[in-house]
C-alpha positions in Angstrom: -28.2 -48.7 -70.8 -27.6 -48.7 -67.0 -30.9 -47.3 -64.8 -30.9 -46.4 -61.9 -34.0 -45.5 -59.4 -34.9 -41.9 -59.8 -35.1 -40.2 -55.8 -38.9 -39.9 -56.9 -39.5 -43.3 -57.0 -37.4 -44.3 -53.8 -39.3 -41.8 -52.2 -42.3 -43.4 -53.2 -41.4 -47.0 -52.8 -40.5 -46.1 -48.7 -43.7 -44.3 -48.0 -45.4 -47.6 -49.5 -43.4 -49.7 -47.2 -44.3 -47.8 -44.6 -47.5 -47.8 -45.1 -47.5 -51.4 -45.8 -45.5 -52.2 -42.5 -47.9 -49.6 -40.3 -50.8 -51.7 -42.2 -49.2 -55.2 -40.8 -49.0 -54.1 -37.1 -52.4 -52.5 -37.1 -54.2 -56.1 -37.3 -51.8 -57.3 -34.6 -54.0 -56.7 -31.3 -51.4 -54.9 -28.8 -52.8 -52.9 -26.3 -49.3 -50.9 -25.9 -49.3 -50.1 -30.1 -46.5 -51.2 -32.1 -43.2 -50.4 -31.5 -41.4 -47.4 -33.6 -38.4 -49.4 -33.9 -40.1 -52.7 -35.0 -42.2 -50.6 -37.9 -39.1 -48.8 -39.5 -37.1 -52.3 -39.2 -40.4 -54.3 -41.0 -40.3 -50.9 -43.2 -37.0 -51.4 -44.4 -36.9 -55.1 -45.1 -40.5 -54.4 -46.9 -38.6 -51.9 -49.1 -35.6 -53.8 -50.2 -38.3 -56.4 -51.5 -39.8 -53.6 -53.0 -36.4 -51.9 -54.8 -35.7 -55.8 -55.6 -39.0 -56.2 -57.4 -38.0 -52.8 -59.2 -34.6 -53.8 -60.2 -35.6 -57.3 -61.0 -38.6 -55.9 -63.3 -36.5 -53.5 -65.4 -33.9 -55.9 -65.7 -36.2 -58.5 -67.4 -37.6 -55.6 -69.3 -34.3 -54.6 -70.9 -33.4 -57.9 -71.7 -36.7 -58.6 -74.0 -35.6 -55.6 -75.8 
């Protein structure tokens, strides 16, 4: 039984990195703001984490089953 991630819950997964990344640079004190292109580069690495937690977690799942 192969899964794959349903578009709902990519599309949820990169609003949360998003979020999460947005969240990071909002304690860093620049008086300019962040960067657009730094936040959608910390935003992607934060959701491959994310989709590799995912993957990882229904992997493990499957294989107690």
């Amino acid at each position: 039984m192969n899964q794959k991630p349903k578009n709902k819950t990519l599309l949820i997964l990169g609003a949360i990195s998003l979020v999460c990344s947005r969240t990071v640079f909002f304690f860093v004190n620049d008086p300019e703001g962040p960067n657009l292109l730094i936040v959608v580069v910390l935003a992607a690495i934060i959701f491959a984490v994310f989709l590799f937690t995912y993957w990882l977690y229904h992997r493990i799942n499957r294989m107690s089953q």
